[in-house]
N, CA, C and O atoms as a GROMACS GRO file, in nm:
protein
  228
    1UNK      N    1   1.725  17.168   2.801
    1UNK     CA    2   1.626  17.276   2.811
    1UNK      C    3   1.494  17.220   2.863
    1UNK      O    4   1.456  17.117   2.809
    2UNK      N    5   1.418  17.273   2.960
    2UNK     CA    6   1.305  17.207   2.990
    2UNK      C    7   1.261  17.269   2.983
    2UNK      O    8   1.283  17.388   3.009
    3UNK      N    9   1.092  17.166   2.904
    3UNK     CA   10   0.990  17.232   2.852
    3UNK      C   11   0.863  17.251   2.980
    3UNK      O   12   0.841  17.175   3.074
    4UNK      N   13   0.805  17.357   2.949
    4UNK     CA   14   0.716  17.412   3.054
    4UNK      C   15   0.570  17.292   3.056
    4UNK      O   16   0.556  17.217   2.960
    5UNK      N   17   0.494  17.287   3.146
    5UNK     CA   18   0.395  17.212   3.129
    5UNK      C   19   0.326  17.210   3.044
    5UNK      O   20   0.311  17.099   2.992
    6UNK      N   21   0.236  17.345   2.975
    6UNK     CA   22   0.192  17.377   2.886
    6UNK      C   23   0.185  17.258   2.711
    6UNK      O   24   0.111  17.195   2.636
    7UNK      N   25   0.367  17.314   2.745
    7UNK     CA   26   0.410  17.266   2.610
    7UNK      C   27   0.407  17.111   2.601
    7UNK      O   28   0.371  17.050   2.501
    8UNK      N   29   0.451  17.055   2.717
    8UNK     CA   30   0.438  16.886   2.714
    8UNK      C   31   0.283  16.872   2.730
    8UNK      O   32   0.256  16.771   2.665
    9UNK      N   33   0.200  16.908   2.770
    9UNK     CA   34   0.021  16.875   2.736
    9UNK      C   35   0.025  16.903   2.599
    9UNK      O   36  -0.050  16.822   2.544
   10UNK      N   37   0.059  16.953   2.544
   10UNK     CA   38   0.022  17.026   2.400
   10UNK      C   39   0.078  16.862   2.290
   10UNK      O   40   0.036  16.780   2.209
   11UNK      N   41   0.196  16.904   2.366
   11UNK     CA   42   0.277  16.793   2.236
   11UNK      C   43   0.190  16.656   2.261
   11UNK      O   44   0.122  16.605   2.172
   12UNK      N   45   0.202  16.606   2.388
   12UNK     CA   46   0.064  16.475   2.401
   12UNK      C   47  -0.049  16.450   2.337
   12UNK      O   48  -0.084  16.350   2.275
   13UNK      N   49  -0.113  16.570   2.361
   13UNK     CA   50  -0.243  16.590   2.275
   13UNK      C   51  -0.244  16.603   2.141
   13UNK      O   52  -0.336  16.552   2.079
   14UNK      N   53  -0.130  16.682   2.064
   14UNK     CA   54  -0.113  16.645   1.949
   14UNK      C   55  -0.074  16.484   1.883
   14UNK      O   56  -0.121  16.421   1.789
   15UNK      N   57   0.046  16.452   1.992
   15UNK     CA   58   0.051  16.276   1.966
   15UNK      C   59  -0.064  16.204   1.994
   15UNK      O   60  -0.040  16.087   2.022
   16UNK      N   61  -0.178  16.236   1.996
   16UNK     CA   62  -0.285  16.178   2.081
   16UNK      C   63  -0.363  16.198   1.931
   16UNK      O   64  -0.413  16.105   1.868
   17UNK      N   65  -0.362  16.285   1.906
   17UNK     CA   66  -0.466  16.337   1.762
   17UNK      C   67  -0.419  16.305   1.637
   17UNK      O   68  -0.488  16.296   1.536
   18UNK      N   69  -0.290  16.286   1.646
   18UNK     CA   70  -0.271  16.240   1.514
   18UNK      C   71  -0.252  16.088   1.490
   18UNK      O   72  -0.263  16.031   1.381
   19UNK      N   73  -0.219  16.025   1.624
   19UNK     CA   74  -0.223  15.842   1.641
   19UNK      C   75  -0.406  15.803   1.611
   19UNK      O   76  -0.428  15.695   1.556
   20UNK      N   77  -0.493  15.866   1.637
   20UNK     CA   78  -0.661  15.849   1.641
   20UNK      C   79  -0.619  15.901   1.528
   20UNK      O   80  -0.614  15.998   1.604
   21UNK      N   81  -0.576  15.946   1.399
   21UNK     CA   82  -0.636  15.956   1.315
   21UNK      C   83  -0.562  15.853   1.193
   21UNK      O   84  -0.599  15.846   1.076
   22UNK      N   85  -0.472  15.794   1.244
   22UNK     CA   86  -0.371  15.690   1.140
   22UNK      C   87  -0.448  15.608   1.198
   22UNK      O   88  -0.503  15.581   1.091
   23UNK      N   89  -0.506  15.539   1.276
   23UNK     CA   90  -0.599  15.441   1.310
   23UNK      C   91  -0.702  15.458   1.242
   23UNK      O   92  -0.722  15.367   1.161
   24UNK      N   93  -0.789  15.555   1.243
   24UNK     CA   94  -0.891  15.614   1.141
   24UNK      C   95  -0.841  15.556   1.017
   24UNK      O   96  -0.882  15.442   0.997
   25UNK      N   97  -0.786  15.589   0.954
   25UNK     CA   98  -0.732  15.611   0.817
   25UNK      C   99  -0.735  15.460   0.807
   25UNK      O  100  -0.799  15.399   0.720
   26UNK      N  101  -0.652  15.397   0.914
   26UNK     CA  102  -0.611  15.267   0.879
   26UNK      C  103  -0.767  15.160   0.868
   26UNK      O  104  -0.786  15.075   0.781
   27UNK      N  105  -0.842  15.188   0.958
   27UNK     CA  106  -1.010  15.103   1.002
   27UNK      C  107  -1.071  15.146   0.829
   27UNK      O  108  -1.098  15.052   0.755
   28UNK      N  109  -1.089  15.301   0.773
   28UNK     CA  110  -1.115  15.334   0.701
   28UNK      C  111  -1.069  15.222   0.556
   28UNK      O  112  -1.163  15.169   0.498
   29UNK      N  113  -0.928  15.194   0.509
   29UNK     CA  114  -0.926  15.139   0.461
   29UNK      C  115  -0.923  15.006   0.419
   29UNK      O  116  -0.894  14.948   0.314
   30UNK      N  117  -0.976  14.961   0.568
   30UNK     CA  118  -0.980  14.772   0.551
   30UNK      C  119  -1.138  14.749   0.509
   30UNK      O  120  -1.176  14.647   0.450
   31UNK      N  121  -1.262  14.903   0.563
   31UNK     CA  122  -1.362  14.861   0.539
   31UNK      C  123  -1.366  14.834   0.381
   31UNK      O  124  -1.431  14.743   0.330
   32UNK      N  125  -1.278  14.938   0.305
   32UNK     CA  126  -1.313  14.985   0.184
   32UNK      C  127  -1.221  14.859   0.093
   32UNK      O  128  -1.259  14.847  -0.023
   33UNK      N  129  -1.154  14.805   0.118
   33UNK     CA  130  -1.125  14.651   0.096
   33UNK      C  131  -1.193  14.562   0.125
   33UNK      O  132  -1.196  14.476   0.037
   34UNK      N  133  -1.265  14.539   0.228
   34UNK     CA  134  -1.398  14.461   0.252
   34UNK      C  135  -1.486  14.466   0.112
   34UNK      O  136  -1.505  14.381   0.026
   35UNK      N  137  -1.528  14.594   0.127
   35UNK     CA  138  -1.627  14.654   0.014
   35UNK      C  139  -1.575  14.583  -0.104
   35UNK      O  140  -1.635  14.485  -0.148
   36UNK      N  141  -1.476  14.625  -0.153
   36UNK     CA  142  -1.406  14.587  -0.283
   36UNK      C  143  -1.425  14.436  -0.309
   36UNK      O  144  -1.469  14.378  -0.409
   37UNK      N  145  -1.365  14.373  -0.151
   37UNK     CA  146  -1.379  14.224  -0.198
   37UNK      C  147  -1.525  14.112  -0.209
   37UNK      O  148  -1.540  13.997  -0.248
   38UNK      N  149  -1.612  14.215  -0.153
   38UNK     CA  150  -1.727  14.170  -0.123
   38UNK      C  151  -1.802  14.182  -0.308
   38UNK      O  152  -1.865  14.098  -0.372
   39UNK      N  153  -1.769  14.291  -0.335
   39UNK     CA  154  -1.810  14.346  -0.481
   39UNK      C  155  -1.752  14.271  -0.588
   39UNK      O  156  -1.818  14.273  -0.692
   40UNK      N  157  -1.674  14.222  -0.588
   40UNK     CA  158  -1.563  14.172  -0.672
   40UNK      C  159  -1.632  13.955  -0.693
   40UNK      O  160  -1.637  13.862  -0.773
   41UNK      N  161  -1.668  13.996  -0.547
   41UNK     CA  162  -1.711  13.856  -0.524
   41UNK      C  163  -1.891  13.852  -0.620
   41UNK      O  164  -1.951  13.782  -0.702
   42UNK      N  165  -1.903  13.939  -0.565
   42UNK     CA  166  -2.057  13.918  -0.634
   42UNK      C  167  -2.022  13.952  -0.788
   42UNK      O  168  -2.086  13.878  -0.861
   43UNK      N  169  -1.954  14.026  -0.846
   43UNK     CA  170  -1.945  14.018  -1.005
   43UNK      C  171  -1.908  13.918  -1.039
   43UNK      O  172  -1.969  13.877  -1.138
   44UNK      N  173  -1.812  13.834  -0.992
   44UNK     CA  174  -1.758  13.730  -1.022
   44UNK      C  175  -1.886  13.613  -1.035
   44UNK      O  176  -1.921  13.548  -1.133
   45UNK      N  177  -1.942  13.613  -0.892
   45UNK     CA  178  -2.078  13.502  -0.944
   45UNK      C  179  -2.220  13.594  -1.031
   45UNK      O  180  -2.327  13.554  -0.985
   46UNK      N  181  -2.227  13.638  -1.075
   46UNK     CA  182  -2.284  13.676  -1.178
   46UNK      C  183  -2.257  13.642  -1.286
   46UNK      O  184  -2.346  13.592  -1.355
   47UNK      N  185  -2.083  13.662  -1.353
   47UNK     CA  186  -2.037  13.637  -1.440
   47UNK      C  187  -2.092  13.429  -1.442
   47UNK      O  188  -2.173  13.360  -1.502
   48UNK      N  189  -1.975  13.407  -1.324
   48UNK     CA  190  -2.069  13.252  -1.365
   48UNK      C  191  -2.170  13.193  -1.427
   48UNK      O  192  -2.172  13.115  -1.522
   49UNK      N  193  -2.324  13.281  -1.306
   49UNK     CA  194  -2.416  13.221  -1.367
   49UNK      C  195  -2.433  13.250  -1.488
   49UNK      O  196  -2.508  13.177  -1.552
   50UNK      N  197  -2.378  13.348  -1.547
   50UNK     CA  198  -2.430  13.408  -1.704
   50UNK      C  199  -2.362  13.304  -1.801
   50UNK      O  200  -2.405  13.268  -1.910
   51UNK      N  201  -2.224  13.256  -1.725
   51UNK     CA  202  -2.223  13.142  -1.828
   51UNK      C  203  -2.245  12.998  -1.836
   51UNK      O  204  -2.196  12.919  -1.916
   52UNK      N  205  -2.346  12.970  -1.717
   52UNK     CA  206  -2.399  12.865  -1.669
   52UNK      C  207  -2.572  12.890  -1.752
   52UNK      O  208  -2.629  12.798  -1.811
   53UNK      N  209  -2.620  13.008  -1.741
   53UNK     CA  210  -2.714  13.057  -1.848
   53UNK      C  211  -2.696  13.003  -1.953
   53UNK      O  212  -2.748  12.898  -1.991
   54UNK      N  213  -2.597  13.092  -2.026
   54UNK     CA  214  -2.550  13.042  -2.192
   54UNK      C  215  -2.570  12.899  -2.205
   54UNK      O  216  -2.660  12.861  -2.279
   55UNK      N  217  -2.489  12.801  -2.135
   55UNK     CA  218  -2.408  12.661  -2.204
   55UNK      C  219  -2.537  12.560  -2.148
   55UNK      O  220  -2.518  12.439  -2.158
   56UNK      N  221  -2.680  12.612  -2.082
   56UNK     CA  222  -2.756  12.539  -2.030
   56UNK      C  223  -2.844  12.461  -2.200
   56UNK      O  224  -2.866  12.340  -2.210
   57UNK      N  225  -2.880  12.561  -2.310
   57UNK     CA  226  -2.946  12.518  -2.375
   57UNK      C  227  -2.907  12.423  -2.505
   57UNK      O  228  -2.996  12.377  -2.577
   0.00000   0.00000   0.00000
């Protein structure tokens, strides 16, 4: 059965819109792992110094 022009622009553009948005999704969640590990990192040296605080006196 062949599809009319219409319909093959359509279906492209939909494969087009939904690949830009699993990329999205995907950029989205490496920043928010960044974040996490960046955060995770700074509690962690906090915790340190607090017990580099304590055991100083």
């Amino acid at each position: 059965m062949k599809r009319s022009r219409n319909e093959v622009g359509r279906w492209r553009m939909q494969r087009q819109v939904s690949r830009r948005k699993a990329r999205w999704l995907e950029a989205q969640s490496r920043r928010n792992m960044r974040i996490h590990a960046i955060r995770k990192c700074l509690v962690a040296r906090q915790r340190n110094s607090l017990l580099f605080a304590i055991y100083e006196f």
